[in-house]
N, C-alpha and C positions, 0 to 999 in steps of 0.2 A: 180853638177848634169849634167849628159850628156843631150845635145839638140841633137835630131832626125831631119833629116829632111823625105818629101815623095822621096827623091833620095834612103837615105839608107833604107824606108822600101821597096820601088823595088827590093832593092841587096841582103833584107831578103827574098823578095819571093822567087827570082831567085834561092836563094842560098837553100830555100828547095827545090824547083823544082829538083833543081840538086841532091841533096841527096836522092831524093823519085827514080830517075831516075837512080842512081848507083844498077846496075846490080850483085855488090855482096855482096847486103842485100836480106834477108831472113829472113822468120819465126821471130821470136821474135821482130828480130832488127828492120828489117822492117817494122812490125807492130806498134812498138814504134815511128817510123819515119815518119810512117803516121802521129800517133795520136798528134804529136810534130807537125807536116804540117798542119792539120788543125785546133789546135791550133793559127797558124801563121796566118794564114787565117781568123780565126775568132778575132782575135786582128788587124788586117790590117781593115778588113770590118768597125769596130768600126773608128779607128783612120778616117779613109776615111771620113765616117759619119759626125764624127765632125767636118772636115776638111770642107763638104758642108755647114754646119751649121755657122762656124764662116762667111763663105764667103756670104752666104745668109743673116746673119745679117750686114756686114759691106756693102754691096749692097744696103740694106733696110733703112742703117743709113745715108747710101749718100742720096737716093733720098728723104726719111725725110726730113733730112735737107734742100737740094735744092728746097725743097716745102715749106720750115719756118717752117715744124713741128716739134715741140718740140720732142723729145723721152719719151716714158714710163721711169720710172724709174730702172725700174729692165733689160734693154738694157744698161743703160750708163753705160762706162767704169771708172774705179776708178779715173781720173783723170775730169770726169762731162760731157764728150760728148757724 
């Protein structure tokens, strides 16, 4: 399975930017090229999303814990923390 990191989804935006920005699309192609660009874009937003989310819970697990409170159950990770 390939692992992604937030580097190469940067080199995917870039890399549509730069396709939306090539001067010798037109009509069709480029309209594809849109729809394909903000496809990327609306898969980026998501990834990002979750990307907050996991950070907001391992922030929230730290000061948890640094407070002695136990975790809910459906936060701990498969290994019990």
């Amino acid at each position: 399975m390939t692992r992604n990191t937030l580097g190469d989804l940067n080199n995917h935006l870039f890399e549509a930017l730069e396709r939306i920005n090539d001067e010798s699309l037109e009509g069709a192609a480029l309209d594809a090229e849109i729809r394909r660009a903000q496809s990327v874009a609306g898969i980026s937003a998501q990834i990002i999303k979750s990307g907050r989310l996991a950070l907001a819970a391992l922030r929230a697990k730290d000061e948890a814990c640094d407070a002695g409170m136990a975790l809910p159950p459906m936060l701990k990770a498969g290994d019990g923390r």
